[in-house]
C-alpha positions in Angstrom: -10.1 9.9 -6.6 -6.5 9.1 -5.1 -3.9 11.2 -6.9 0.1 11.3 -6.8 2.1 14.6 -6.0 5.4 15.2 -5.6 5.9 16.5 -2.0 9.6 17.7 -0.4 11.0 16.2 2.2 11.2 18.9 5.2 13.1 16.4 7.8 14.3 13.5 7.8 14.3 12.0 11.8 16.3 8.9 12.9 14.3 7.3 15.6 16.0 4.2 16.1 18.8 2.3 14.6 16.0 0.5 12.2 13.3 3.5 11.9 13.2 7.0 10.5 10.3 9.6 10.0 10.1 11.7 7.2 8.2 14.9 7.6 6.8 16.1 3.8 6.2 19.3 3.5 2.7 20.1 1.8 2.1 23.3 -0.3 -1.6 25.6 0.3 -2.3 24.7 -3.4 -2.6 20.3 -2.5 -3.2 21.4 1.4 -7.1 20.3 0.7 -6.3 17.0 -0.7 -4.1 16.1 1.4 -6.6 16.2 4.3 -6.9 13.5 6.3 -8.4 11.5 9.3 -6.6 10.7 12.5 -5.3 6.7 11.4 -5.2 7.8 7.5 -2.4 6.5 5.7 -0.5 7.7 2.2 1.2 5.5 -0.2 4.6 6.6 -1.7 6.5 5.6 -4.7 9.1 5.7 -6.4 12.0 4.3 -9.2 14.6 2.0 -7.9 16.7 0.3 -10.4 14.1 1.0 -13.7 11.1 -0.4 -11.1 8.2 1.7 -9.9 7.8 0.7 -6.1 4.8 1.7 -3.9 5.1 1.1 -0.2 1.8 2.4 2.4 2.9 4.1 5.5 0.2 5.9 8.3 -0.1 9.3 9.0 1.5 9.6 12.3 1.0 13.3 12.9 -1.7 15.1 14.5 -5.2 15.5 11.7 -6.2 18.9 10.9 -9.3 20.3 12.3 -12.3 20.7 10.2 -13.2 24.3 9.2 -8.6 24.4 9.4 -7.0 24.4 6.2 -5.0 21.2 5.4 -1.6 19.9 6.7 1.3 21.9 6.2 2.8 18.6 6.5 2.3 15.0 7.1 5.2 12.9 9.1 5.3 9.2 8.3 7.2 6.5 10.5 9.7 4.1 8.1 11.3 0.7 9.8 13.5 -1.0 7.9 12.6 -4.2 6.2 14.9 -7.0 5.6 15.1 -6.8 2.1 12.5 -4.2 1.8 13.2 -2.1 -1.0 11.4 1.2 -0.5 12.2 1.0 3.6 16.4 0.7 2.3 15.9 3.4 0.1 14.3 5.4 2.7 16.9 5.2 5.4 20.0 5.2 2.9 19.0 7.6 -0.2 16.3 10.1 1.1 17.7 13.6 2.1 15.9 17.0 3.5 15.0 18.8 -0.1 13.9 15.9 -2.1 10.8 15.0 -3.8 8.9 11.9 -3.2 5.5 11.2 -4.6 3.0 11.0 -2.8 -0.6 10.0 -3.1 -3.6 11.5 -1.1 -4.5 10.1 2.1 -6.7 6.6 2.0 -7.5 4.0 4.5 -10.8 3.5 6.8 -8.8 2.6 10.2 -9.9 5.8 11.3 -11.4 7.6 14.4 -13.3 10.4 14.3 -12.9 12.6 17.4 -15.7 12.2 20.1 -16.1 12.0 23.7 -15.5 8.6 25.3 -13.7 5.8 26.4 -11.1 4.1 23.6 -8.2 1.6 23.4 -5.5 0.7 21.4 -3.4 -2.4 21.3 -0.2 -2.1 19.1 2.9 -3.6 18.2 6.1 -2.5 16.9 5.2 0.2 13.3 1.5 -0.3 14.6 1.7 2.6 16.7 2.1 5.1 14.0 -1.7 5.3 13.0 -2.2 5.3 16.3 -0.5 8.0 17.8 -2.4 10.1 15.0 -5.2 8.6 16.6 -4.7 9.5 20.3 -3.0 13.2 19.8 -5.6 14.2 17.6 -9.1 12.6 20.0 -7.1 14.2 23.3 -6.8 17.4 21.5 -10.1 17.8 20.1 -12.5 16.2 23.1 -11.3 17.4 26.5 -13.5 14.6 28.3 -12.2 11.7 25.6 -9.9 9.2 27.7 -7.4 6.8 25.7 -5.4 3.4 27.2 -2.8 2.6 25.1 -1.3 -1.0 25.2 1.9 -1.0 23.2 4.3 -4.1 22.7 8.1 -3.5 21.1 11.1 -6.1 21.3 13.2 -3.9 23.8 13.3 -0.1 24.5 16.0 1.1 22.1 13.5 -0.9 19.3 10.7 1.4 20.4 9.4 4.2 17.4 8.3 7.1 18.6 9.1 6.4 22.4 9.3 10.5 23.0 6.0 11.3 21.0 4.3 9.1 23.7 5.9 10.2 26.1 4.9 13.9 25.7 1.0 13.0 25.2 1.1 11.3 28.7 3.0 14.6 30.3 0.5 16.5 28.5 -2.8 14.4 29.3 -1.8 12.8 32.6 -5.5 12.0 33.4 -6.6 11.5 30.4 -3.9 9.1 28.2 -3.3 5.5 30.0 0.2 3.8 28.5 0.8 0.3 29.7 4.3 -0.5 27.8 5.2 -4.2 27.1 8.9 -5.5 26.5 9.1 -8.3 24.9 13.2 -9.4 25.0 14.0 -6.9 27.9 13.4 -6.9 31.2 11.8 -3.5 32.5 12.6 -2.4 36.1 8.7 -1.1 37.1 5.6 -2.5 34.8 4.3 -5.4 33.0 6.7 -8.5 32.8 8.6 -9.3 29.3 6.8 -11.6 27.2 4.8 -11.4 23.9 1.1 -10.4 24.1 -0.6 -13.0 23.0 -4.4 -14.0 23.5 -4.0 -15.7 26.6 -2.1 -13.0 28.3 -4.4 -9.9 27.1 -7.0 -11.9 28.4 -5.9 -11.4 31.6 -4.1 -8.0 31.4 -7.2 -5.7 29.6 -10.1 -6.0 31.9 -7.2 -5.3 34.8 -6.6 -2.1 33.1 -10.0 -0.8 32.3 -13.7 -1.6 31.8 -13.8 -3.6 28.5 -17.6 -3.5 28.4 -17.3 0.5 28.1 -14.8 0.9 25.8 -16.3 2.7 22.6 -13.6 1.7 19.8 -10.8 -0.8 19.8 -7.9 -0.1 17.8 -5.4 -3.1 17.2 -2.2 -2.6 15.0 0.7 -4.1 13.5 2.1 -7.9 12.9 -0.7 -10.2 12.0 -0.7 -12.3 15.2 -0.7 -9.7 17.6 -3.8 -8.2 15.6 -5.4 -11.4 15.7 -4.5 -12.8 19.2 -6.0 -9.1 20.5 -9.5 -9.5 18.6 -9.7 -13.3 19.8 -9.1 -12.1 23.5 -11.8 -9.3 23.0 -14.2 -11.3 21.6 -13.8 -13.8 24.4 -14.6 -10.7 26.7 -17.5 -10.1 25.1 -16.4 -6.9 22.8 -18.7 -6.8 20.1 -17.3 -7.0 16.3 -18.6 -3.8 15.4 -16.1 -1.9 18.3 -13.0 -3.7 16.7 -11.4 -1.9 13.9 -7.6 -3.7 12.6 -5.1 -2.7 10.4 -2.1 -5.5 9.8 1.1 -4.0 8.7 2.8 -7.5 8.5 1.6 -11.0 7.0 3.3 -14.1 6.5 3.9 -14.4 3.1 1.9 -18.0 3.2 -1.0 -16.4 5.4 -4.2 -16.9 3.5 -7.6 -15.4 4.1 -9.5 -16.4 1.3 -12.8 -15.9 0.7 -14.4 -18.6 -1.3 -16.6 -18.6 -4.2 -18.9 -21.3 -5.2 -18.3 -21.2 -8.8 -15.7 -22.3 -11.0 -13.5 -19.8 -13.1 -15.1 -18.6 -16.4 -12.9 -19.6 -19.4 -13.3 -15.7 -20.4 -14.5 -13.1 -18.9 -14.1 -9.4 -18.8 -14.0 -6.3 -16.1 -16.0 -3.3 -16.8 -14.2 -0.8 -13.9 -15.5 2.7 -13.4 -13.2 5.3 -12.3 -12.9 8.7 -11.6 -16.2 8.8 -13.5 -15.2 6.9 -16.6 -15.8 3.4 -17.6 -14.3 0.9 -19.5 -14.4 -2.6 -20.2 -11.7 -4.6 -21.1 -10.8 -8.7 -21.0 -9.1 -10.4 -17.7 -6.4 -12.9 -19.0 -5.9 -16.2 -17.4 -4.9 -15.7 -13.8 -4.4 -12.2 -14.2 -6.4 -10.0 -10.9 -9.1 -7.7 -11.7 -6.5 -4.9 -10.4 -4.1 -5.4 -13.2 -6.2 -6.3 -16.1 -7.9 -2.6 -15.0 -4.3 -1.3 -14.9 -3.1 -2.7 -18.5 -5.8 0.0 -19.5 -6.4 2.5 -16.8 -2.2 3.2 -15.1 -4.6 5.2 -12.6 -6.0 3.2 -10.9 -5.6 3.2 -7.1 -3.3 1.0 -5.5 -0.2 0.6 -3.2 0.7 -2.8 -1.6 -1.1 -5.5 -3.6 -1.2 -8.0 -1.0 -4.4 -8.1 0.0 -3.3 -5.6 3.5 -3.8 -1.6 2.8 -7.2 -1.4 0.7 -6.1 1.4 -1.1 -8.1 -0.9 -4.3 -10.7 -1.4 -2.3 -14.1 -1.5 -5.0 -17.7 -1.6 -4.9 -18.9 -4.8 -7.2 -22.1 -3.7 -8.6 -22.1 -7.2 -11.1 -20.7 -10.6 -11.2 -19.1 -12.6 -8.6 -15.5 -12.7 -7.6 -12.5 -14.9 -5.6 -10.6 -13.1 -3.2 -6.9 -14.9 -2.7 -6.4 -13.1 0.8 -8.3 -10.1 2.6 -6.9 -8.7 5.7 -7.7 -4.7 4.6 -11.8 -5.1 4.4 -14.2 -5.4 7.7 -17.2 -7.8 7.3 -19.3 -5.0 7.4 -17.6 -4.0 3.5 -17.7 -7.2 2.2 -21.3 -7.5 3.0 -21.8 -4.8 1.9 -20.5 -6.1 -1.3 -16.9 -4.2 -1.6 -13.5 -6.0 -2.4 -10.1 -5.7 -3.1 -9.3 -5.6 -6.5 -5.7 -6.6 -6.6 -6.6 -10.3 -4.9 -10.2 -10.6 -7.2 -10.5 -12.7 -10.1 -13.4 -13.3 -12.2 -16.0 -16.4 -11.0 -18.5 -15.4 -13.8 -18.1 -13.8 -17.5 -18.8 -10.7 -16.4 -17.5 -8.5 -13.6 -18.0 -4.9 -13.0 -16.4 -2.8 -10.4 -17.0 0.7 -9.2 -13.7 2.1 -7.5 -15.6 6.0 -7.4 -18.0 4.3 -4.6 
């Protein structure tokens, strides 16, 4: 069961003129909890003008090995957001020796250390799960390879530029970086440009053997993320060796899936969690996730858009509408999970299991 602790901040790093990391400092008693898996990501909140705000950032440092105790701490990446509340806050407010809250590490774009070939294609914030990902596999497995494919707007734009520069001194054999610029010139390497479907296309099977690549890893700005998996599919990557994780959607995107029933003109949510259940009625356009919030404050979430599954539920009954999904695989959703924050009731009855 996700749960919030308050965590101090131990540094706070500016990385560009738009991004910081925050390094939270984690003590042995929450050291277990706060576990994670290379990709993992934590949601943090806070109070800003009588408001609770969430906001999901990854795990960008290193995971802890098993049989190791936890993180002593976790380091997050921040960019500022026009208008973003939590990202202003960040970069203006937080200092070294204050508490944020912080809840335990969720998220299923993950990649368990083994020996192989992988690849990453990332934009802008989207390398922050990612470099979890790659320091931790190159670290663990001494024979795992990784080619990263990263695209920023220019150089001085560019998060974590001497993190990945360090992995490739360190791995010279073994870590592949192909940098792309897309409003600067670069005087060796790629020519500017967006990566877009047609152009990856072209570039990946130049860079390595698609058709051995164990895991795909695609990250960051909904089009990027989208224009990569349509280029891999074209190359023949199967679906199952494609994992995404958006970290920006336009806010008229849609991924709906439909439902072939009209909306009940009651209905109710029975939600079990953290092993107890309750049932409680879902008023008119109201999502599952707040109608189970009116009555349970604890249940898990972060961004509510449909993007970090961090509400992610098992529906055991009942059938729902999802407004937009870009946080679940097909492989969940067959498997009959959904996000609770963009589900609303298609039958009378509904009941979720958010334990599962």
């Amino acid at each position: 069961m996700a749960r919030f602790h308050s965590l101090p901040v131990a540094a706070v790093d500016r990385l560009t003129d738009d991004s910081v990391a925050l390094t939270l400092a984690v003590p042995p008693a929450l050291r277990e909890e706060y576990r994670h898996a290379p990709g993992q990501h934590l949601a943090l909140r806070c109070t800003i003008d009588g408001e609770e705000i969430r906001r999901t950032y990854s795990i960008c440092s290193p995971a802890p090995a098993p049989g190791d105790e936890g993180p002593h701490t976790l380091r997050v990446g921040v960019r500022l957001v026009d208008g973003g509340a939590f990202s202003t806050h960040a970069h203006k407010e937080i200092a070294v020796g204050d508490d944020v809250e912080v809840m335990t590490p969720a998220g299923r774009f993950i990649l368990e250390p083994a020996n192989g070939l992988y690849a990453a294609v990332v934009g802008g914030s989207g390398i922050t799960p990612v470099l979890s990902i790659v320091s931790t596999l190159l670290a663990r497995e001494p024979e795992a390879r990784f080619c990263l494919v990263r695209s920023d707007r220019t150089s001085a734009s560019t998060m974590f530029l001497e993190e990945v520069a360090d992995l490739k001194d360190r791995y010279p054999q073994r870590f592949q970086l192909v940098t792309v610029l897309s409003r600067e010139e670069q005087q060796a390497g790629l020519p500017t440009g967006r990566l877009d479907q047609e152009r990856l296309t072209g570039l990946l099977p130049a860079l390595l053997p698609v058709d051995r690549v164990a895991g795909w890893f695609l990250c960051g700005p909904m089009g990027l993320v989208q224009g990569a998996e349509r280029a891999l599919r074209g190359l023949g990557v199967s679906r199952t060796r494609i994992h995404e994780e958006i970290f920006h959607v336009d806010a008229g995107a849609a991924a709906a899936v439909p439902s072939t029933r009209p909306a009940p003109a009651h209905s109710t949510v029975t939600a079990r969690l953290d092993g107890r259940g309750g049932t409680w009625p879902v008023q008119e356009g109201e999502s599952l996730l707040d109608a189970v919030l009116r009555n349970r404050p604890d249940a898990p979430y972060a961004c509510k858009g449909g993007v970090c599954g961090t509400c992610r539920a098992f529906l055991v009954s009942g059938e729902v509408r999802m407004d937009r999904n870009f946080a679940l695989e097909p492989e969940e959703t067959e498997a009959g999970y959904v996000l609770a924050c963009q589900s609303h009731p298609a039958t009378e009855k509904v009941e979720l299991d958010f334990d599962r």
